[in-house]
PyMOL Python script that loads the backbone (N, CA, C, O; Angstrom):
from pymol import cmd

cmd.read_pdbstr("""\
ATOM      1  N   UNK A   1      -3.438  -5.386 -15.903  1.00  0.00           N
ATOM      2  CA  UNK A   1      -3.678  -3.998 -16.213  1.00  0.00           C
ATOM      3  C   UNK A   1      -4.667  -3.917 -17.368  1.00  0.00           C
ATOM      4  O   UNK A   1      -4.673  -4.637 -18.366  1.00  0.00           O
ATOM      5  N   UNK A   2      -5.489  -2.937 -17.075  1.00  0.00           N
ATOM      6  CA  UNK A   2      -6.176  -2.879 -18.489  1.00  0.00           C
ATOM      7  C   UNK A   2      -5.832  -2.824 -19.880  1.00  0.00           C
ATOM      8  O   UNK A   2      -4.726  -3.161 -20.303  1.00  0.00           O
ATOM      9  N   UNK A   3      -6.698  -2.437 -20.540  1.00  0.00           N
ATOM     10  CA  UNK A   3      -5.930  -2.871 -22.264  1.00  0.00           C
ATOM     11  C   UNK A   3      -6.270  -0.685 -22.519  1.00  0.00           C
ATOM     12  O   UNK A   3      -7.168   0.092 -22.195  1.00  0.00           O
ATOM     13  N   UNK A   4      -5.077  -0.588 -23.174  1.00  0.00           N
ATOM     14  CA  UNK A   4      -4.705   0.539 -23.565  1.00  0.00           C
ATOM     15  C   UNK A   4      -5.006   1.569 -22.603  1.00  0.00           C
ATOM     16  O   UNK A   4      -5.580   2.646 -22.765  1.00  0.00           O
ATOM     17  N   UNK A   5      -4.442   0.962 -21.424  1.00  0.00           N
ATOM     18  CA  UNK A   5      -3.440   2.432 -20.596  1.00  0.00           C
ATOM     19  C   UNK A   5      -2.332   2.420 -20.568  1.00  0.00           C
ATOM     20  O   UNK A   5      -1.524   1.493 -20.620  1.00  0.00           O
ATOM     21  N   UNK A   6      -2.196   3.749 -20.462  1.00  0.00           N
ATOM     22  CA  UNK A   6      -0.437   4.040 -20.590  1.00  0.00           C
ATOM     23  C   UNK A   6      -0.160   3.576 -19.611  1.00  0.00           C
ATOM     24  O   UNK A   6      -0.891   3.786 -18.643  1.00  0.00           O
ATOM     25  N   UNK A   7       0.977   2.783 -19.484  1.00  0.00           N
ATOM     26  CA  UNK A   7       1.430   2.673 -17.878  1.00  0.00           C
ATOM     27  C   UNK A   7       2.423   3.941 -17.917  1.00  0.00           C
ATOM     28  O   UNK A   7       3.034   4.508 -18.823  1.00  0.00           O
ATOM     29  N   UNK A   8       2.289   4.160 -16.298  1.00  0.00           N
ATOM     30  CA  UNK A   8       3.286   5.143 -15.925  1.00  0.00           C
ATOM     31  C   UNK A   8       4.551   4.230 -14.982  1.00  0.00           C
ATOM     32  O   UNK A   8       4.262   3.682 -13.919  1.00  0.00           O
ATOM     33  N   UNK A   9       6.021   4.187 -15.607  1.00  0.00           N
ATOM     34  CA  UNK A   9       7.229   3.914 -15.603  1.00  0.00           C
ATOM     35  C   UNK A   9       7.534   4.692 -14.480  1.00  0.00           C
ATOM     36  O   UNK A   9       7.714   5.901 -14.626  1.00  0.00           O
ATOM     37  N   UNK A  10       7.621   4.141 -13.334  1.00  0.00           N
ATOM     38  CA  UNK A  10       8.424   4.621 -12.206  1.00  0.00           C
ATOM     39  C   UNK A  10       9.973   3.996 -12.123  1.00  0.00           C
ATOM     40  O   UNK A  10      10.877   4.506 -11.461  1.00  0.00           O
ATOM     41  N   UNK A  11      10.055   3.156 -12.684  1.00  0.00           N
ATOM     42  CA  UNK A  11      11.422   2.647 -12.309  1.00  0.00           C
ATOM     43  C   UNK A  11      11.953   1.443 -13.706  1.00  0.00           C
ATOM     44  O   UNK A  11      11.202   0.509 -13.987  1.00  0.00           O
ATOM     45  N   UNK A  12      13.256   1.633 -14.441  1.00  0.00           N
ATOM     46  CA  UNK A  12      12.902   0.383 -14.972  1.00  0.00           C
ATOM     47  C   UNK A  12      15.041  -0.009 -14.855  1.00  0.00           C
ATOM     48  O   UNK A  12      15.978   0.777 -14.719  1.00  0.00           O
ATOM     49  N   UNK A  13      15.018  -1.094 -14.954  1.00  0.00           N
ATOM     50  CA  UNK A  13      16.071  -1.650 -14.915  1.00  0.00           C
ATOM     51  C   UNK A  13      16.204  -3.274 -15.919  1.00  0.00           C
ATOM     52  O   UNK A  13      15.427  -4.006 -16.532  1.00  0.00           O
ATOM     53  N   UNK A  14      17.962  -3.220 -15.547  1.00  0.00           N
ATOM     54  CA  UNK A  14      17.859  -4.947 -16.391  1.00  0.00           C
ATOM     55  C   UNK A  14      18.239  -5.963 -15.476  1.00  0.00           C
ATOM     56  O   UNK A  14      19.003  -5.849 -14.518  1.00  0.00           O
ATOM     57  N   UNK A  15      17.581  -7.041 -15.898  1.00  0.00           N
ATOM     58  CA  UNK A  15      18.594  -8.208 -15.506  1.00  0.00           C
ATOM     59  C   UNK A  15      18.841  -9.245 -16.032  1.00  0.00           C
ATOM     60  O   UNK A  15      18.112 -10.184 -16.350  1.00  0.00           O
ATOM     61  N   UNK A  16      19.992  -9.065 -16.137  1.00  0.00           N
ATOM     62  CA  UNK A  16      20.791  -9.882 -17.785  1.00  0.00           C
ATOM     63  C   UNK A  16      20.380  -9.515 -18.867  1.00  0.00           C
ATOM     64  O   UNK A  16      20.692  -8.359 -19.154  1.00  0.00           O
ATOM     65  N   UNK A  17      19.431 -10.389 -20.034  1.00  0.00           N
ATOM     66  CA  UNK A  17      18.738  -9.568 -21.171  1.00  0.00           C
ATOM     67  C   UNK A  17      17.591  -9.299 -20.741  1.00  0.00           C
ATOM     68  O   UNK A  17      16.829  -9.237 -21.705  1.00  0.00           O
ATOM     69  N   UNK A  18      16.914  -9.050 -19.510  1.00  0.00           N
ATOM     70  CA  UNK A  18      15.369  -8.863 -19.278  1.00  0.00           C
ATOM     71  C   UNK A  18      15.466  -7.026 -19.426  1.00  0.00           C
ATOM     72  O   UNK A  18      16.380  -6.212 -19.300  1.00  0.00           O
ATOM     73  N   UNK A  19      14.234  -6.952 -19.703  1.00  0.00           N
ATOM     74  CA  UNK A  19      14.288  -5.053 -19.285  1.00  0.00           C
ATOM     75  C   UNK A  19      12.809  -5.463 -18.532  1.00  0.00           C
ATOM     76  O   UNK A  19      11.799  -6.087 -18.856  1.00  0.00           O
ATOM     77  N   UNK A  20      13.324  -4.696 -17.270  1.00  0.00           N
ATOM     78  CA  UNK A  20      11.821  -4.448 -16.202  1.00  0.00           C
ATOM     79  C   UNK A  20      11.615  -3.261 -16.358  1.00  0.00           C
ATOM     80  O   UNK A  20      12.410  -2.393 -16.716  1.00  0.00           O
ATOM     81  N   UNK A  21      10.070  -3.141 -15.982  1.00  0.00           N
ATOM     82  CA  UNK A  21       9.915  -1.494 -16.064  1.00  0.00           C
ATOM     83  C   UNK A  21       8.714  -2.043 -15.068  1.00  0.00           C
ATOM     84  O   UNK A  21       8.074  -3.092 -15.149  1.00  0.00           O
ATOM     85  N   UNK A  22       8.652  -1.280 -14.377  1.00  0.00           N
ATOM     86  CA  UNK A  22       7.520  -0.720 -13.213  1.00  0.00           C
ATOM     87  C   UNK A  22       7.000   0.100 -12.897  1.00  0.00           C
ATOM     88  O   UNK A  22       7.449   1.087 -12.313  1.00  0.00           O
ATOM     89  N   UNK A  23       5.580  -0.191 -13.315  1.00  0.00           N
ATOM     90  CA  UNK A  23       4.477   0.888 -13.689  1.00  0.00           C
ATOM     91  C   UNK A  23       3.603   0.822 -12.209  1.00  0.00           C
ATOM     92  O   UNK A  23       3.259  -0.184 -11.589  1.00  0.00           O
ATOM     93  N   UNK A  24       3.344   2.444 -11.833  1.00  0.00           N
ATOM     94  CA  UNK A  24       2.723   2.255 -10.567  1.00  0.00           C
ATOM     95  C   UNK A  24       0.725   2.699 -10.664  1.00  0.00           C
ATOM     96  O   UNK A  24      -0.060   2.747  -9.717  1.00  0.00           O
ATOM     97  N   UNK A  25       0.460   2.933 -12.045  1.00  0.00           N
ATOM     98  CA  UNK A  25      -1.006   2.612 -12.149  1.00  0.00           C
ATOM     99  C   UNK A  25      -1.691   2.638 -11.364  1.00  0.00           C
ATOM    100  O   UNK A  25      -2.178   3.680 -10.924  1.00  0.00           O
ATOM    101  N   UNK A  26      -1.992   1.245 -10.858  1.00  0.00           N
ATOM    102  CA  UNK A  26      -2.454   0.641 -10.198  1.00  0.00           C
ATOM    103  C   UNK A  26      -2.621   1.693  -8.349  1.00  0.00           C
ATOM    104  O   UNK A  26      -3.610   2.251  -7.875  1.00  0.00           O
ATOM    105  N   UNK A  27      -1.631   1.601  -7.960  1.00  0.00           N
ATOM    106  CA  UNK A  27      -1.488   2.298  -6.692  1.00  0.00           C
ATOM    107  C   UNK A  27      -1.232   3.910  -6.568  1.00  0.00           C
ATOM    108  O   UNK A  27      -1.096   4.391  -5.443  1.00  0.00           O
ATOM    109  N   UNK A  28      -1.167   4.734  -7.723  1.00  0.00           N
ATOM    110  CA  UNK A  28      -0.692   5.977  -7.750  1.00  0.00           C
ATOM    111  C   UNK A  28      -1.420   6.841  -6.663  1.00  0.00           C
ATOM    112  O   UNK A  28      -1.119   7.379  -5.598  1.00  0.00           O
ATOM    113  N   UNK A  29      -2.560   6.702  -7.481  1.00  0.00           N
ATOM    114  CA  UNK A  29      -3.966   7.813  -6.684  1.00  0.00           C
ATOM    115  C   UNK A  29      -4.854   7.045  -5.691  1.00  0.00           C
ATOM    116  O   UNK A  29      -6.059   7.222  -5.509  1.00  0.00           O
ATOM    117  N   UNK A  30      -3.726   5.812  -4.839  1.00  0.00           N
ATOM    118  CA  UNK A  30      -4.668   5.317  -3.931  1.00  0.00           C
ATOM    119  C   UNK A  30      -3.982   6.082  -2.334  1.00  0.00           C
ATOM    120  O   UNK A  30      -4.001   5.498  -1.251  1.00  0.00           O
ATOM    121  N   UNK A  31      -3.548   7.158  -2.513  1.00  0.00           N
ATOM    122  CA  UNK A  31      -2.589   7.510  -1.091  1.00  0.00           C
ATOM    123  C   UNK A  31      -3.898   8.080   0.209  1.00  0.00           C
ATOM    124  O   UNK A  31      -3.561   8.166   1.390  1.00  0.00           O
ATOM    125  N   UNK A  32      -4.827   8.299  -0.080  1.00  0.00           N
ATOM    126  CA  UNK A  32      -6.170   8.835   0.413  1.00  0.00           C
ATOM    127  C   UNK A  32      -6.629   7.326   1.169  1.00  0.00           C
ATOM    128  O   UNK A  32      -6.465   7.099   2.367  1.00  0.00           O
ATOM    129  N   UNK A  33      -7.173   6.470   0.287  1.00  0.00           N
ATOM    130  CA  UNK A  33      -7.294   5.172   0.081  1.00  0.00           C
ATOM    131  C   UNK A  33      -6.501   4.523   1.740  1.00  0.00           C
ATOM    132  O   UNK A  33      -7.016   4.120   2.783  1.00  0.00           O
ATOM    133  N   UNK A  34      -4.657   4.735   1.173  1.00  0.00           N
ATOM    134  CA  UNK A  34      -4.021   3.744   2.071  1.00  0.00           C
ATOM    135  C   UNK A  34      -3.972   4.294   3.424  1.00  0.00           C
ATOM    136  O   UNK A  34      -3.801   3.435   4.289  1.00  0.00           O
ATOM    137  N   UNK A  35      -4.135   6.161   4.063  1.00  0.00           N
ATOM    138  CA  UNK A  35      -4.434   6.302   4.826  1.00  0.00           C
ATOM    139  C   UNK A  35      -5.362   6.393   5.520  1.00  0.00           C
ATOM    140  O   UNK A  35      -5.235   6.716   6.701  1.00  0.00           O
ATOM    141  N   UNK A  36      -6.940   6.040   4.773  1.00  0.00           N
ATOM    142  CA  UNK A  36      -8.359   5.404   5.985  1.00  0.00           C
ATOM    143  C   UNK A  36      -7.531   3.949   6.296  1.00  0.00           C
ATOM    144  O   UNK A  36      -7.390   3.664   7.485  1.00  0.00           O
ATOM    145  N   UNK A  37      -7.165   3.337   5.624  1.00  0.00           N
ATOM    146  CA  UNK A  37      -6.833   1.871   6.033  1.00  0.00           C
ATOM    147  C   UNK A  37      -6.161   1.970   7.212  1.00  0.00           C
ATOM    148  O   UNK A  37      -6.465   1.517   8.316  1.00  0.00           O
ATOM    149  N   UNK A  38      -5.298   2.554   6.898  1.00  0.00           N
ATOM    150  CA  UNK A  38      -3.818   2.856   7.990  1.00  0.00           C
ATOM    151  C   UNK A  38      -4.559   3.149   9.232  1.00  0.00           C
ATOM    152  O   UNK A  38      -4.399   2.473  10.248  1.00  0.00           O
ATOM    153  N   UNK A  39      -5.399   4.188   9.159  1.00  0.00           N
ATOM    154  CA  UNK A  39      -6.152   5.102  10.737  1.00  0.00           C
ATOM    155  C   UNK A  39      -7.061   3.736  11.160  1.00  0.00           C
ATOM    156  O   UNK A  39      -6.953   3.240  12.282  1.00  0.00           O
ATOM    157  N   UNK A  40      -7.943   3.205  10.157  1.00  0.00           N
ATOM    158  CA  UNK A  40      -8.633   2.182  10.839  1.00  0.00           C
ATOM    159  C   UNK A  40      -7.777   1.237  11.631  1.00  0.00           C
ATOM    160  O   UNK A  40      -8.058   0.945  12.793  1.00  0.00           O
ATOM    161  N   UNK A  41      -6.748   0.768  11.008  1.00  0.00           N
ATOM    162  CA  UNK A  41      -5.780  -0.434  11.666  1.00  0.00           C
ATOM    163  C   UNK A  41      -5.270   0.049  13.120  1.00  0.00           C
ATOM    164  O   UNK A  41      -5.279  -0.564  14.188  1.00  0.00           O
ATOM    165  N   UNK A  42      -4.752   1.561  12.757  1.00  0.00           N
ATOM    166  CA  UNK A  42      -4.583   1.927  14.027  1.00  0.00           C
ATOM    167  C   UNK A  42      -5.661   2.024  15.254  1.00  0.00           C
ATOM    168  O   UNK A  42      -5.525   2.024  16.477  1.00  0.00           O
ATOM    169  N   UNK A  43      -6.465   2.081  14.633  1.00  0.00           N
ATOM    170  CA  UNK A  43      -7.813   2.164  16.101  1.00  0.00           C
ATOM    171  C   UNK A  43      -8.269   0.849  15.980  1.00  0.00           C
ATOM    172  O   UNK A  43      -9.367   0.746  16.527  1.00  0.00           O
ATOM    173  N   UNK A  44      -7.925  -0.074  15.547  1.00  0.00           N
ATOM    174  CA  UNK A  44      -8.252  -1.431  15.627  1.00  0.00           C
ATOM    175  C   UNK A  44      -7.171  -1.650  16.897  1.00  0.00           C
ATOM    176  O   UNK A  44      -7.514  -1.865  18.060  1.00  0.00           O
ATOM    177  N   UNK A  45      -5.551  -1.529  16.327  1.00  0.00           N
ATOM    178  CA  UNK A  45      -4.965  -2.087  17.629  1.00  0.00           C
ATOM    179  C   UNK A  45      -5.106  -1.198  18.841  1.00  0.00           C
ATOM    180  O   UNK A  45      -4.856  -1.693  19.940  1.00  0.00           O
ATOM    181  N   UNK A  46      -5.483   0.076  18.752  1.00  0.00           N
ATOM    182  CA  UNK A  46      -5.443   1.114  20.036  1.00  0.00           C
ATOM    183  C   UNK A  46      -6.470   0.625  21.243  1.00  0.00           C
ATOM    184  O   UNK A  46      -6.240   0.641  22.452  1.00  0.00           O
ATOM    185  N   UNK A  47      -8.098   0.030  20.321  1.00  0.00           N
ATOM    186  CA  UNK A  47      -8.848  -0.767  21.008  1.00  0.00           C
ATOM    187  C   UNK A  47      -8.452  -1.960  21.665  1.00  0.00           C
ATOM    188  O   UNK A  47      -8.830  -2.169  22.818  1.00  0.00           O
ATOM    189  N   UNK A  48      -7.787  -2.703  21.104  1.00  0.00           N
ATOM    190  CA  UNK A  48      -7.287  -4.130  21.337  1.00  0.00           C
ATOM    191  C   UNK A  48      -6.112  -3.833  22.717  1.00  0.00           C
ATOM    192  O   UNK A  48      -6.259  -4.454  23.769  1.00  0.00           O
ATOM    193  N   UNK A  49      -5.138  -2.970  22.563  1.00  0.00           N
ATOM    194  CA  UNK A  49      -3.924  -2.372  23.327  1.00  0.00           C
ATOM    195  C   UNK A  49      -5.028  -2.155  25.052  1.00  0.00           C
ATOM    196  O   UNK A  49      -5.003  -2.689  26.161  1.00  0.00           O
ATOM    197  N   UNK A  50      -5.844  -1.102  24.397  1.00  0.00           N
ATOM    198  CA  UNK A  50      -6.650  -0.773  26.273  1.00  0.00           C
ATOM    199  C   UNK A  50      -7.085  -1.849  26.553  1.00  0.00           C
ATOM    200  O   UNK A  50      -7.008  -2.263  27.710  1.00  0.00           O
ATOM    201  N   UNK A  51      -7.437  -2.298  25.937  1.00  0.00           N
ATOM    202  CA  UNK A  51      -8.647  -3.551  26.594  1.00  0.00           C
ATOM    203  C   UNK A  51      -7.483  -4.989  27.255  1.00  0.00           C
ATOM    204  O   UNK A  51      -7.901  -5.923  27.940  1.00  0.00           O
ATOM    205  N   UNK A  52      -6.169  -4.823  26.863  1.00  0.00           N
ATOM    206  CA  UNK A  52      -5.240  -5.529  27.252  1.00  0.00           C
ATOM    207  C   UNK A  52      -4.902  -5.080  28.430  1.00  0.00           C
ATOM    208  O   UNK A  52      -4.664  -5.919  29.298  1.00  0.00           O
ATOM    209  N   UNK A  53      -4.795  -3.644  28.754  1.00  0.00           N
ATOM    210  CA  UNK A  53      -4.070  -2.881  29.921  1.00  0.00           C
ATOM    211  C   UNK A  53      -5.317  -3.004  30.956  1.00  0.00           C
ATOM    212  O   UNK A  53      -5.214  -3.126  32.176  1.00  0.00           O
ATOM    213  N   UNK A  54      -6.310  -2.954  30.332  1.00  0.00           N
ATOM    214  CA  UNK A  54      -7.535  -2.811  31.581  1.00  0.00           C
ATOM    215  C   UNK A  54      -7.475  -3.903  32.225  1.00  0.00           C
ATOM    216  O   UNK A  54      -7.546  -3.905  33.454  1.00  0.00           O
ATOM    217  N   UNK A  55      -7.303  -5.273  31.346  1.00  0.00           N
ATOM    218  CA  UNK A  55      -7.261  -6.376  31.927  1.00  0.00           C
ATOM    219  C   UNK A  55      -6.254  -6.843  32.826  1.00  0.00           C
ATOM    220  O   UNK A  55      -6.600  -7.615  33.720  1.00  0.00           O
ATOM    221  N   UNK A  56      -5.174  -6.525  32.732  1.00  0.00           N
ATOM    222  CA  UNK A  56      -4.133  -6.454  33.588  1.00  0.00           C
ATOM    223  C   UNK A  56      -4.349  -5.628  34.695  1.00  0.00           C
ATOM    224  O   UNK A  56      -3.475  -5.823  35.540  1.00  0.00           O
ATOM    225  N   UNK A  57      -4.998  -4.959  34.956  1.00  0.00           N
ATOM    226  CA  UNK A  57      -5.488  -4.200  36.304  1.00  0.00           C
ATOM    227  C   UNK A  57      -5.303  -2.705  36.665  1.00  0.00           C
ATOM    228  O   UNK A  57      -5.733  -2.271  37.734  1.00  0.00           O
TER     229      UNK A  57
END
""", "prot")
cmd.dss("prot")
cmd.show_as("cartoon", "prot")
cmd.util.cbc("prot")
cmd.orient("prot")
């Protein structure tokens, strides 16, 4: 993570003497981002899917 951002604390817990905290930074403002990925993947396999069925006859 960079040097002097706040992280933003989505979740924090212990285990044993540890304290976790989980900062979602990184992925917050990528939800735009993860759905071109998502639509591309999907028309990646939708292509791959016909071209299976065509071949089968």
């Amino acid at each position: 993570m960079k040097e002097n951002v706040i992280p933003h604390i989505v979740k924090e817990f212990n285990i044993g003497n540890t304290k976790v905290k989980i900062a979602d930074n990184y992925c917050k403002d990528k939800s735009k981002e993860v759905d071109e990925i998502l639509n591309r993947i999907a028309m990646i396999a939708l292509q791959d899917y016909r071209a299976n069925e065509s071949q089968k006859g």
